[in-house]
SEPA-815991 format. One record per residue (C-alpha): residue number from 1; x, y, z. Coordinates in Angstrom, 1 decimal, decimal comma. Layout:
R    n       x       y       z
R  NUM       X       Y       Z
...
END
This chain:
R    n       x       y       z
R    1    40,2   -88,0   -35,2
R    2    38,1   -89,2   -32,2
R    3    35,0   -87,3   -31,1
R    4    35,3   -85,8   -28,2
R    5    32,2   -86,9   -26,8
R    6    33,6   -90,5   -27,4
R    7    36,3   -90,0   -25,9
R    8    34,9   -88,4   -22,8
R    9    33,0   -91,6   -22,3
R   10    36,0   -94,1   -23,1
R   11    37,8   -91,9   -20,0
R   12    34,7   -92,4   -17,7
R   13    34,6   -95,7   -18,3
R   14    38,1   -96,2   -17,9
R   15    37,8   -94,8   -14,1
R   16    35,2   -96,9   -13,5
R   17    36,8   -99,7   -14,4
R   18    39,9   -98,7   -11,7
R   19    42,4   -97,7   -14,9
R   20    45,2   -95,3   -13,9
R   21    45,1   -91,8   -14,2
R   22    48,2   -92,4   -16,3
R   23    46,2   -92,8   -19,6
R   24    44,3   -89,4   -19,4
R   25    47,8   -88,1   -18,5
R   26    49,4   -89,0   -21,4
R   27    52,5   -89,8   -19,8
R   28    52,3   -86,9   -17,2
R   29    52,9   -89,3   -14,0
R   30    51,0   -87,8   -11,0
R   31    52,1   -88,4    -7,1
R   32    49,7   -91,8    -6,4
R   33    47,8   -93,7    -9,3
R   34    45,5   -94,7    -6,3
R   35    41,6   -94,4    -7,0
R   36    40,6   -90,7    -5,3
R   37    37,0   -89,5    -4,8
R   38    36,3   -85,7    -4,9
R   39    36,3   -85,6    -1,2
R   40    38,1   -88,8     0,0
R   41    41,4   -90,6    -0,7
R   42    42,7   -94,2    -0,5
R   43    46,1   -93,9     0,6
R   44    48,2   -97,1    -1,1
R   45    49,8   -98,4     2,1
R   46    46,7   -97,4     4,0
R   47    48,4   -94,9     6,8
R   48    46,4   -92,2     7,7
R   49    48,6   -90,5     9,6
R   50    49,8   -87,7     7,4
R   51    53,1   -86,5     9,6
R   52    56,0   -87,0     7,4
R   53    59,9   -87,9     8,2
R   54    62,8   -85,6     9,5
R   55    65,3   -86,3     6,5
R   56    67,2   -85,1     3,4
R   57    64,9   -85,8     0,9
R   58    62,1   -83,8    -0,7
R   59    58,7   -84,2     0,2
R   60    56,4   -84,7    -2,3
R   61    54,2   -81,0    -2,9
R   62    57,0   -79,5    -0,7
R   63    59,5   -78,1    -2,6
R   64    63,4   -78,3    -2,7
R   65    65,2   -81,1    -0,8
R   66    67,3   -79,0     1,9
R   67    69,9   -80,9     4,6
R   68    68,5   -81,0     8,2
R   69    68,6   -78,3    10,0
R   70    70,4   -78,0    13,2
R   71    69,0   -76,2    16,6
R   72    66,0   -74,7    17,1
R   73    63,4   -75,7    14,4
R   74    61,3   -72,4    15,3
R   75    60,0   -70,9    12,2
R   76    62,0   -67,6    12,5
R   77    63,5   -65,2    15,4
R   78    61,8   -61,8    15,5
R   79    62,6   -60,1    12,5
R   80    65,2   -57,3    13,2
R   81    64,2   -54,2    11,6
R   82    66,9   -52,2    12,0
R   83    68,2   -52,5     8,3
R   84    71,8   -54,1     9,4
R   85    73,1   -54,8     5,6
R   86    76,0   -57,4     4,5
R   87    77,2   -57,7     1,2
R   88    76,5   -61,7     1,2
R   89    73,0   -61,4     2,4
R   90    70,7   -63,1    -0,4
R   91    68,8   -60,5    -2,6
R   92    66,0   -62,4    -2,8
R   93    64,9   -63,5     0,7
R   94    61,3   -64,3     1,1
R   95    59,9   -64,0     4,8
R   96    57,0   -66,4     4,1
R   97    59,1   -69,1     2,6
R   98    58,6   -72,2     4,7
R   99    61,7   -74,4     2,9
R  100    63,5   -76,2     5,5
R  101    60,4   -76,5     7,9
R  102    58,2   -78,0     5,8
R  103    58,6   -81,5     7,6
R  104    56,8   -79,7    10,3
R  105    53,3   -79,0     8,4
R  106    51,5   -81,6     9,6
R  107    52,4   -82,3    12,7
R  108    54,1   -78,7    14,4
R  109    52,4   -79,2    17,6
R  110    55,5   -81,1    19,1
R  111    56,7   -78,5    21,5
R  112    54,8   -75,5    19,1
R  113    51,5   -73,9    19,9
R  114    49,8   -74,8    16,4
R  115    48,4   -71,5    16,5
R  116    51,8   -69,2    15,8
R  117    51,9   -71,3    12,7
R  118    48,1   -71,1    11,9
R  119    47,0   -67,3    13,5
R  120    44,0   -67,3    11,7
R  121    42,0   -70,1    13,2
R  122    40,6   -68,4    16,6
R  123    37,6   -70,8    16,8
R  124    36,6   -74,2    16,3
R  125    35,1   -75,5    12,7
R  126    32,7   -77,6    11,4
R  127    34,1   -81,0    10,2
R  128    34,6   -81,7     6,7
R  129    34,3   -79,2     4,1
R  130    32,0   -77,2     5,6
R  131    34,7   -76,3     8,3
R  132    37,4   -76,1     5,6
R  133    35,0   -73,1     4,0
R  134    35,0   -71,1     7,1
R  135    38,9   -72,0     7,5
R  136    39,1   -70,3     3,6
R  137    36,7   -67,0     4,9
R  138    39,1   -67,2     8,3
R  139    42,0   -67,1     6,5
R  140    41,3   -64,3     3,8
R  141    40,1   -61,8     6,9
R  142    43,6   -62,6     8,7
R  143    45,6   -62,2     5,0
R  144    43,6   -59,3     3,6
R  145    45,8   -55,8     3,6
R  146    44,9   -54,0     6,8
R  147    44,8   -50,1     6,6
R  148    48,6   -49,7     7,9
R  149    49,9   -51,6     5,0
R  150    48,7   -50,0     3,0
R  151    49,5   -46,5     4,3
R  152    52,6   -48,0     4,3
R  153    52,6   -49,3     0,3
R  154    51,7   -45,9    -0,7
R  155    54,5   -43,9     1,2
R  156    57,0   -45,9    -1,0
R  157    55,0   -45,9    -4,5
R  158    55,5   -41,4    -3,3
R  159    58,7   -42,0    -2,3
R  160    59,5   -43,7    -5,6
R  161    56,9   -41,4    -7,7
R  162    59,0   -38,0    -6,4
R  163    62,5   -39,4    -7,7
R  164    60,9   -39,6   -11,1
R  165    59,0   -36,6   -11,5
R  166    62,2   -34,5   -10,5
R  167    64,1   -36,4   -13,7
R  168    61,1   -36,5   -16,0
R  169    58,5   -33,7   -14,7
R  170    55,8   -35,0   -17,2
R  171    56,0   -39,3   -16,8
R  172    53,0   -40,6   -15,5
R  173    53,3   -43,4   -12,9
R  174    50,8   -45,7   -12,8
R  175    50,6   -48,8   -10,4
R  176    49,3   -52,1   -11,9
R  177    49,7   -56,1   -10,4
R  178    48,1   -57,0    -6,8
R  179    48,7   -53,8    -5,6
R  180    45,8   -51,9    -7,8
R  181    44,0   -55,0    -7,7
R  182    44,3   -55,2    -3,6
R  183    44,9   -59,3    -4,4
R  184    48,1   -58,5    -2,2
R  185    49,8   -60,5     0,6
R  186    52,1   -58,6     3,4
R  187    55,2   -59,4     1,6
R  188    54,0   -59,1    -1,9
R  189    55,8   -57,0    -4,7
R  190    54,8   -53,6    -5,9
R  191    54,2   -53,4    -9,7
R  192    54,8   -49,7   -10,9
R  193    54,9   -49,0   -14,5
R  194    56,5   -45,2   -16,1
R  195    54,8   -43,5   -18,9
R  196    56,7   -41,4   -21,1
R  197    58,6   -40,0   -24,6
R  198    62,0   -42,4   -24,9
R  199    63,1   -44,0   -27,6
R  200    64,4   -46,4   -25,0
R  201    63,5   -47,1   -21,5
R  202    65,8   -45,2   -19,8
R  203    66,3   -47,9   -17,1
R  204    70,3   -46,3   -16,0
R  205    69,6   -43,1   -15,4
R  206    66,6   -43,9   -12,8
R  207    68,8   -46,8   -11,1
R  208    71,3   -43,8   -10,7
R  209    68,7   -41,6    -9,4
R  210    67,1   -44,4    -6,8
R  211    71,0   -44,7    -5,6
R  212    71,5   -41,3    -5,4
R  213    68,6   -41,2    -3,1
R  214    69,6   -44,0    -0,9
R  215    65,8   -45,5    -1,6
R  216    66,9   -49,1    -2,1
R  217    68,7   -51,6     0,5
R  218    71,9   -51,9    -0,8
R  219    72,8   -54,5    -3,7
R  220    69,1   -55,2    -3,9
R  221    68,7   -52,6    -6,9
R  222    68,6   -54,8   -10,3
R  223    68,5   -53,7   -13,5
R  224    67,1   -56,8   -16,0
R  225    67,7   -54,9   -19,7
R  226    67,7   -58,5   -20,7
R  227    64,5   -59,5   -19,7
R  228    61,2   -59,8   -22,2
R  229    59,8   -56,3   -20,5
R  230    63,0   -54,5   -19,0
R  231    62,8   -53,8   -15,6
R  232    64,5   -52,5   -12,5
R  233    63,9   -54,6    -9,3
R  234    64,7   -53,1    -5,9
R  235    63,9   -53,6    -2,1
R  236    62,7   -50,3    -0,6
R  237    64,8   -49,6     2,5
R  238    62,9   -48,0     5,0
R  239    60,3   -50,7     4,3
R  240    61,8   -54,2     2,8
R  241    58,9   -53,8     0,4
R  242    60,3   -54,7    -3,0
R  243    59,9   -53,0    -6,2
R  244    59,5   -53,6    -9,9
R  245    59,8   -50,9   -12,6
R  246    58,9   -50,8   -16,2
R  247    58,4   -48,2   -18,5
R  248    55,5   -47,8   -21,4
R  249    54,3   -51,5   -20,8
R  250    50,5   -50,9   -20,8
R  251    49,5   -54,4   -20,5
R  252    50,0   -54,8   -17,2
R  253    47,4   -51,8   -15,9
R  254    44,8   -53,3   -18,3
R  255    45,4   -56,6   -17,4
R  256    44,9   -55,1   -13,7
R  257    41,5   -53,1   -14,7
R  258    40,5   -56,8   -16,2
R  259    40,8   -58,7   -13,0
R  260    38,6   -56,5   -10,8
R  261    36,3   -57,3   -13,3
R  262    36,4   -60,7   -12,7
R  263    36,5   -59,8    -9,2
R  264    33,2   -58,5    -9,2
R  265    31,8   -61,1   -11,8
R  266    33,2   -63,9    -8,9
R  267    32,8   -62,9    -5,4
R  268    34,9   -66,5    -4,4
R  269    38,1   -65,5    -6,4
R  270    39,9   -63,2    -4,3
R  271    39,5   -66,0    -0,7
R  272    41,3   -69,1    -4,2
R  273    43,7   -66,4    -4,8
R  274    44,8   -65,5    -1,5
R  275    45,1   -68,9    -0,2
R  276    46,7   -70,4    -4,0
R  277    49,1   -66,7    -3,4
R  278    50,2   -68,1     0,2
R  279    50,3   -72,0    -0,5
R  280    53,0   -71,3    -3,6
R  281    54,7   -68,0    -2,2
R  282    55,9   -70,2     1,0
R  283    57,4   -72,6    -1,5
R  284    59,2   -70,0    -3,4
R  285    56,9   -71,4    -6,5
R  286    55,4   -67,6    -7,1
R  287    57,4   -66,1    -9,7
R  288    58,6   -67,8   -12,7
R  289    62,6   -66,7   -12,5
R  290    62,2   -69,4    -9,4
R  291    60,5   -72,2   -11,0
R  292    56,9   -71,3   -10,4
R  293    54,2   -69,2   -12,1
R  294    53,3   -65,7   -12,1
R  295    50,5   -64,2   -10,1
R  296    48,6   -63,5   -13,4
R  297    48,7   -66,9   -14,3
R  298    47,3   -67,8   -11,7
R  299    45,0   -65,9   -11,5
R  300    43,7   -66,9   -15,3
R  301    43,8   -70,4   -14,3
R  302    41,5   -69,5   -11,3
R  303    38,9   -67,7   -13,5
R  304    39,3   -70,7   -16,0
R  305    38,6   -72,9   -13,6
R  306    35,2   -71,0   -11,9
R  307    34,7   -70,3   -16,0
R  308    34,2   -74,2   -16,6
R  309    33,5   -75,5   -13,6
R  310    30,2   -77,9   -14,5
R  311    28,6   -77,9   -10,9
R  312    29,4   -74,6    -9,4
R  313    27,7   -71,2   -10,7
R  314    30,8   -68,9    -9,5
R  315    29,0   -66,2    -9,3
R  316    27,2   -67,0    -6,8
R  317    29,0   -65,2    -3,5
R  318    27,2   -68,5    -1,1
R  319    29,4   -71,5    -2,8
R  320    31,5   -73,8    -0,4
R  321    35,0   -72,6    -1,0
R  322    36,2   -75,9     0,6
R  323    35,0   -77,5    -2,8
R  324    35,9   -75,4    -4,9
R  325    39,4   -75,3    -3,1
R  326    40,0   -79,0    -3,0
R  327    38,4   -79,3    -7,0
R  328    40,9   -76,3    -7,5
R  329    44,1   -78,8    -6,8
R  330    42,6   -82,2    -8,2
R  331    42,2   -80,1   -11,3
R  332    45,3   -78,5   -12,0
R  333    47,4   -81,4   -10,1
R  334    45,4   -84,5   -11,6
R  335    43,2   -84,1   -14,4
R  336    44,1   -81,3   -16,7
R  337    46,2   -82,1   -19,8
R  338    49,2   -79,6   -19,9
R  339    51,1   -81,6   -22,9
R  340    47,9   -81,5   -25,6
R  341    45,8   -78,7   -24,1
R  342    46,0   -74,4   -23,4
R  343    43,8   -72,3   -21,9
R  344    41,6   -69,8   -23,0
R  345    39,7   -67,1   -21,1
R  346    37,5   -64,7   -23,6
R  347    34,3   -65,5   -25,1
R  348    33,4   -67,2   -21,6
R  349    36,4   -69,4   -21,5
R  350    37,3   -72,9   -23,3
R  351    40,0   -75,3   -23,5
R  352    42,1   -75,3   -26,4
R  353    44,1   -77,6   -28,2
R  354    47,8   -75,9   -28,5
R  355    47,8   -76,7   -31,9
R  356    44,9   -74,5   -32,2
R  357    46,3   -71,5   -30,3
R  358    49,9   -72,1   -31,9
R  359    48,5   -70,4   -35,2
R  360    47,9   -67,6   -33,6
R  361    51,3   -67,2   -31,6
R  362    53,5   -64,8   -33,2
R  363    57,3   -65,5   -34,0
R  364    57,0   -68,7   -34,7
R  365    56,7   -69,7   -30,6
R  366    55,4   -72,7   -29,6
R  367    52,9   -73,4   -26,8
R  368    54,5   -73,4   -23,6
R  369    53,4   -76,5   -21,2
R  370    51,4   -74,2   -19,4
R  371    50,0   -72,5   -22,3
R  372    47,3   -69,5   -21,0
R  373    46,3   -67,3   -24,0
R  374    46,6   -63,9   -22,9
R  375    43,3   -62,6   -23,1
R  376    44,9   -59,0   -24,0
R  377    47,4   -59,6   -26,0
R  378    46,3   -62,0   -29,0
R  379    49,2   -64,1   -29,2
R  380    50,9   -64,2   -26,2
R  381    51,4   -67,2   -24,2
R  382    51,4   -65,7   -20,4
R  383    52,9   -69,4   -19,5
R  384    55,7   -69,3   -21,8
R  385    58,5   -68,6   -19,3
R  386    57,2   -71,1   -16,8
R  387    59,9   -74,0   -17,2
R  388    58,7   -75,1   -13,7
R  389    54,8   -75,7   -14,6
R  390    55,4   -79,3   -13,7
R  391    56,7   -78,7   -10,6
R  392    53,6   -76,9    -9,6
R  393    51,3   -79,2   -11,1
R  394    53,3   -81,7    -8,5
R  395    52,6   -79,6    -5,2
R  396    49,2   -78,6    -6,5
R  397    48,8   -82,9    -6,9
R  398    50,2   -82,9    -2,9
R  399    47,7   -80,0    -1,8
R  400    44,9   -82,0    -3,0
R  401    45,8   -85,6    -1,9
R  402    46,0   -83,7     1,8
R  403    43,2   -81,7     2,3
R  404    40,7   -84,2     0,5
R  405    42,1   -86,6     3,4
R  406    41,8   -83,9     5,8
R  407    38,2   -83,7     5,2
R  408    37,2   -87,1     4,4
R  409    34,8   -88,9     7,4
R  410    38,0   -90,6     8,4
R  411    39,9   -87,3    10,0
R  412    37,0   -87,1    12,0
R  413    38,1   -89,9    14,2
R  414    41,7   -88,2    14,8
R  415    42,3   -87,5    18,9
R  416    43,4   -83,6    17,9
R  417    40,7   -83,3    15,7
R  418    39,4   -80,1    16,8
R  419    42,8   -78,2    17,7
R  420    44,0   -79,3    14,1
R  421    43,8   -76,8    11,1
R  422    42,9   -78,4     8,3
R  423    44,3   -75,4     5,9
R  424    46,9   -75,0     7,8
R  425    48,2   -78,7     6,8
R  426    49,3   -77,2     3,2
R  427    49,5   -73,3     4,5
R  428    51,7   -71,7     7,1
R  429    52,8   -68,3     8,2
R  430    56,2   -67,9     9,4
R  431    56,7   -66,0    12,7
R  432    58,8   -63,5    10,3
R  433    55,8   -62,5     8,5
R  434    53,7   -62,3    11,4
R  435    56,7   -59,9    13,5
R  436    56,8   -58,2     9,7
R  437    52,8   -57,6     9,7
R  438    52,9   -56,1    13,6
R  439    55,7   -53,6    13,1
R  440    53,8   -52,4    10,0
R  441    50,5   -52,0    12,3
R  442    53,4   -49,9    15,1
R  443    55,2   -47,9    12,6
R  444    52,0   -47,1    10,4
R  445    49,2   -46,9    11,9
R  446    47,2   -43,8    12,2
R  447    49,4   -41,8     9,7
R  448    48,1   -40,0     6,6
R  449    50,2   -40,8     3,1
R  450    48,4   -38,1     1,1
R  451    48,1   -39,8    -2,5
R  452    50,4   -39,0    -5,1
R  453    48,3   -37,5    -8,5
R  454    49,6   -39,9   -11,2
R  455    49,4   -43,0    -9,3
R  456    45,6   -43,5    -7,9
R  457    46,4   -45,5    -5,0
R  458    44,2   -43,2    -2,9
R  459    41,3   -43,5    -5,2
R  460    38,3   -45,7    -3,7
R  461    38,7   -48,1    -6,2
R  462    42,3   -49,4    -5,0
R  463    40,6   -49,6    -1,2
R  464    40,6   -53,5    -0,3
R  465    36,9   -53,4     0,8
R  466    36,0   -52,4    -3,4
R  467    37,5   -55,7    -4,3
R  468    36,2   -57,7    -1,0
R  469    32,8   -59,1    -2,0
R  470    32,4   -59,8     2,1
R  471    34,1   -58,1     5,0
R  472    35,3   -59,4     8,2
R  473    32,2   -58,6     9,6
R  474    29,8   -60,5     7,4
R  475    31,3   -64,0     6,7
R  476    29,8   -65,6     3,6
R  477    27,1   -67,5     4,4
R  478    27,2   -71,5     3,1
R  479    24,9   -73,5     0,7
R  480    25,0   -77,5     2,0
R  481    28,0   -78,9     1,0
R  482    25,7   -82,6     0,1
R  483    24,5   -80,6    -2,7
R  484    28,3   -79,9    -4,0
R  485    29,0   -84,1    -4,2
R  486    27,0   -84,2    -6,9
R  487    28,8   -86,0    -9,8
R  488    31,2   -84,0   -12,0
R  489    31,5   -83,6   -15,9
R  490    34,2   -84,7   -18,1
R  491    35,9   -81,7   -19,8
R  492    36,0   -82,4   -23,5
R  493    37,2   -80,2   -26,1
R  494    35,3   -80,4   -29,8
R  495    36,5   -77,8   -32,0
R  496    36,2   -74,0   -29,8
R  497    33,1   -75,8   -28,0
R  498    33,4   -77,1   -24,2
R  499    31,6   -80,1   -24,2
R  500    30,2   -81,9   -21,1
R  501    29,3   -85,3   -20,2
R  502    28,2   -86,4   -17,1
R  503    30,0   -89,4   -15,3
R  504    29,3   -91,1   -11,8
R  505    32,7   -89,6   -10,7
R  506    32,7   -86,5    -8,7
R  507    36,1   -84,8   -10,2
R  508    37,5   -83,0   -12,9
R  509    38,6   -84,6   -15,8
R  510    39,8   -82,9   -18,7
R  511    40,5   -84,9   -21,5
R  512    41,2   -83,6   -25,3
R  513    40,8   -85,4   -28,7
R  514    42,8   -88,3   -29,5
R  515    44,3   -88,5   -32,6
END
């Protein structure tokens, strides 16, 4: 067995000497084997203009191939919220998802004002990362749940809440997920979890009870008895919210209580999250029954990453989120090594190889590709039902060969340099969302959803500004970005120690003993 010090150096030296990614990949191809800098790409055929082709193909970070559409290529028409139903309308439609448009990212300004896909930018940025920072703080303000919203999330959670206390007087409902956390985007689930005496969850009498009631939009109610945690899934009516059930699963409201921890620990995690929530919920990558990951995943592979990170102190509120964006995607999409290596969150955070955390996974499982050991449940893989890890290693791969263009010296020289958004080249709102958001704000605003006892939405503690490490008001404030281009570490795994060895590379490289 090689030391991992050795091979750390072998790696460096490797890059240096121009070698492909493919050998620290171990056979996990990524987009372009061209030679990248932290914060500047080569392109292979050396076209810098990144608008991409009109035709039935997929586009590489992108998501599905779809046929070309026909008409208008408007994002959306209003959205029509009078609740019109038809048996054939899909149960799972998701207002933010931007398939079918997506040849339009980069270049929407052809007969579209840039800003109905990009509302948040209202001013004119810095160049470079510096700009892409204030983009990030820009962006979070826009995305962040606004009073209405939820006033409107807790009328439903009520709605929901009273249905069960009249068939079981004594449950306790308690909300967990992005909800509690406030890590929520306008169209974002709610997570609501039932405690009480069954022997089994007694998932058909309460999807009788929410029919009964006419709470759900017809055909949307599911009941997954199936499923690893049985659940029922439905879309509120009055609302379009949608809804997930369980009953006696306590993991997910401590695994909620342990992210505002982090929270406070890392005042830059909730601006990674919201804008890592958008960039895979437009590409329907955000839950793993589509072929993406879950939001907790996510979310551990964020603290990983501000865990390790061999420049960047976290926990400082003033680092360039730019960076850490951009560093985010070259990890996840270039460097890390999902065949050989899982992640591990408590005792400060290490890499792990699988075969390591494999001896503590129970039943006999095997590591998942992307293996995350649940840091509350001792062996659990939280990746485990991620078959499409790859796929968002791929668009991850894409986000980063984009915006470390974007911000290279060379964008600077672009004619629409300064009316171009240089997050909005992997992000976009649809117009659907945006209607969605401002009908919200009419319906909502200014009305008082008294809490429901049980739940603890109206506690200050579920408020957005107790997870907000900045408001609106007070922007985070910027340390140089020179002193971020420092060179990086190579990532190196020895045993349950992180090792780290500098190179004259600025990425992330995470390599993991060679046999």
């Amino acid at each position: 067995m090689a030391s991992s010090k050795s091979s750390g150096g072998n790696a460096a030296a490797n890059l240096r000497n121009g070698s492909s990614h493919h050998s620290i990949m171990n056979g996990i191809t990524s987009i372009s084997g061209t030679a990248i800098s932290s914060l500047g790409i080569s392109l292979p055929n050396g076209n810098v203009n990144d608008s991409f082709p009109v035709a039935n193909t997929a586009i590489p970070g992108e998501g599905k191939a779809l046929p070309p559409k026909t008409g208008s290529v408007h994002p959306s028409a209003p959205v029509n919220h009078t609740h019109g139903h038809h048996p054939g309308r899909r149960k799972n439609d998701n207002k933010a998802s931007t398939y079918g448009m997506n040849y339009l990212l980069s270049n929407c300004t052809n007969g579209h004002n840039a800003s109905t896909w990009t509302p948040w930018k209202t001013r004119k940025y810095n160049p470079g990362v510096l700009g892409l920072h204030e983009e990030v703080i820009d962006f979070y303000n826009f995305m962040s749940p606004r009073p209405e919203e939820a006033a409107m999330r807790k009328e439903v959670v009520n709605r929901i809440e009273t249905i069960i206390k009249e068939l079981w007087p004594t449950a306790d409902v308690q909300i967990f997920g992005s909800f509690s956390t406030g890590l929520y985007l306008p169209t974002s689930d709610i997570d609501l979890v039932v405690f009480g005496k069954w022997e089994r969850p007694p998932l058909q009498e309460l999807e009788q009870a929410l029919r009964k009631h006419n709470v759900a939009e017809p055909f949307s109610i599911k009941v997954l008895d199936k499923a690893t945690v049985p659940i029922i899934k439905l879309t509120d009516q009055e609302t379009e919210v949608k809804v997930d059930i369980s009953f006696n699963v306590e993991t997910g409201v401590k695994a909620a209580s342990f992210i505002k921890d982090y929270v406070k620990m890392y005042p830059v995690l909730p601006y990674l999250i919201f804008v890592l929530k958008q960039f895979l919920l437009q590409r329907d990558l955000n839950e793993v029954f589509t072929g993406g990951i879950s939001s907790y995943s996510l979310i551990l592979m964020v603290i990983s990453f501000l865990q390790l990170h061999p420049r960047i102190d976290a926990r400082n509120p003033n680092e360039n989120l730019g960076v850490l964006l951009i560093e985010f995607f070259e990890l996840y999409g270039r460097h890390f090594n999902y065949l050989k290596t899982g992640i591990r969150i408590k005792n400060g955070g290490s890499y792990m190889a699988k075969e390591e955390i494999m001896k503590e996974m129970n039943n006999g499982y095997r590591p998942s590709m992307l293996c995350i050991e649940d840091p509350l449940l001792p062996g659990n893989d939280v990746g485990r039902g991620s078959y499409g890890a790859m796929h968002v290693k791929q668009v991850f791969d894409y986000a980063y060969t984009v915006l470390s263009h974007a911000v290279s010296p060379l964008a600077r020289s672009y004619p629409n340099k300064d009316s171009e958004s240089t997050l909005g080249r992997i992000i976009r709102l649809t117009q659907e969302v945006i209607d969605y958001r401002e009908w919200i704000i009419k319906k909502w605003g200014g009305r008082d959803v008294p809490c429901v006892v049980g739940t603890g939405v109206g506690s200050e503690e579920q408020q957005r500004d107790s997870v907000s490490p900045h408001s609106a008001d007070s922007p985070m404030s910027i340390s140089s970005p020179q002193q971020h281009s420092s060179s990086s570490s190579v990532s190196s795994l020895s045993g349950s120690d992180n090792v780290r060895t500098p190179t004259t590379r600025s990425t992330w490289l995470m390599l993991i003993t060679a046999s």
